[in-house]
C-alpha positions in Angstrom: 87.6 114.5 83.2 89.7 111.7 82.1 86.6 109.5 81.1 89.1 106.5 79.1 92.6 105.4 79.5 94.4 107.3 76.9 92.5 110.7 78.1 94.1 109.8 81.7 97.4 109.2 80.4 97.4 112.5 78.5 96.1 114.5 81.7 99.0 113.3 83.7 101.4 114.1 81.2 100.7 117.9 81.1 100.0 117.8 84.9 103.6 116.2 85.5 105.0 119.0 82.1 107.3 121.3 84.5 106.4 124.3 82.0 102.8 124.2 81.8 100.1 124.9 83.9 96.6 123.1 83.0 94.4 125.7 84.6 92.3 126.4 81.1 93.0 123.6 79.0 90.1 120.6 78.3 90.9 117.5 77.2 88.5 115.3 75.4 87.8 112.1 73.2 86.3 112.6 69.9 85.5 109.2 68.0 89.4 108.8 66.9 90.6 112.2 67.7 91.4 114.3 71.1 89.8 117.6 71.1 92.2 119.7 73.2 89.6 123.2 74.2 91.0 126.2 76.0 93.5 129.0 76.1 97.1 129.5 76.9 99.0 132.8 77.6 101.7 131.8 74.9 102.1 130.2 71.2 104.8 128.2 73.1 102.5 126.8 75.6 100.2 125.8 73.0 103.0 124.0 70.9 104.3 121.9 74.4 100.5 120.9 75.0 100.2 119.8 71.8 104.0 118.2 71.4 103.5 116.2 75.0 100.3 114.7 73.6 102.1 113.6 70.6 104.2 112.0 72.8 101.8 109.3 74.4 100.6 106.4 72.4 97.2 105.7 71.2 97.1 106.6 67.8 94.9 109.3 68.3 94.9 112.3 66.0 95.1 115.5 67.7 92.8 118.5 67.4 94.4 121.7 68.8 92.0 124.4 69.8 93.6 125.8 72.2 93.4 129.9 72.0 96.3 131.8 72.9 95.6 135.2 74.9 
């Protein structure tokens, strides 16, 4: 999955989140964006997915597309 160093970084952040669980979420690398693909069971989860890749440098801008069921 993590193909570059900022997608590795941002895997391990939501791996290590203590309240979320990565079991449909996708991370990928769009030219200067990260596509984040999948769903969620709550509009929180889908906010602390989003706020933890925020967190990590690289500039990127993020692309939430994360459904929530």
């Amino acid at each position: 999955m993590a193909s570059s160093p900022l997608l590795y970084r941002l895997d391990k952040a939501l791996r290590n989140h203590p309240h979320l669980t990565r079991q449909n979420v996708f991370l990928e690398r769009d030219r200067d964006q990260v596509v984040v693909r999948g769903t969620v069971r709550s509009f929180y989860q889908k906010q602390m997915i989003q706020e933890t890749i925020r967190k990590i440098d690289g500039g990127a801008a993020i692309k939430n597309m994360i459904e929530v069921q």
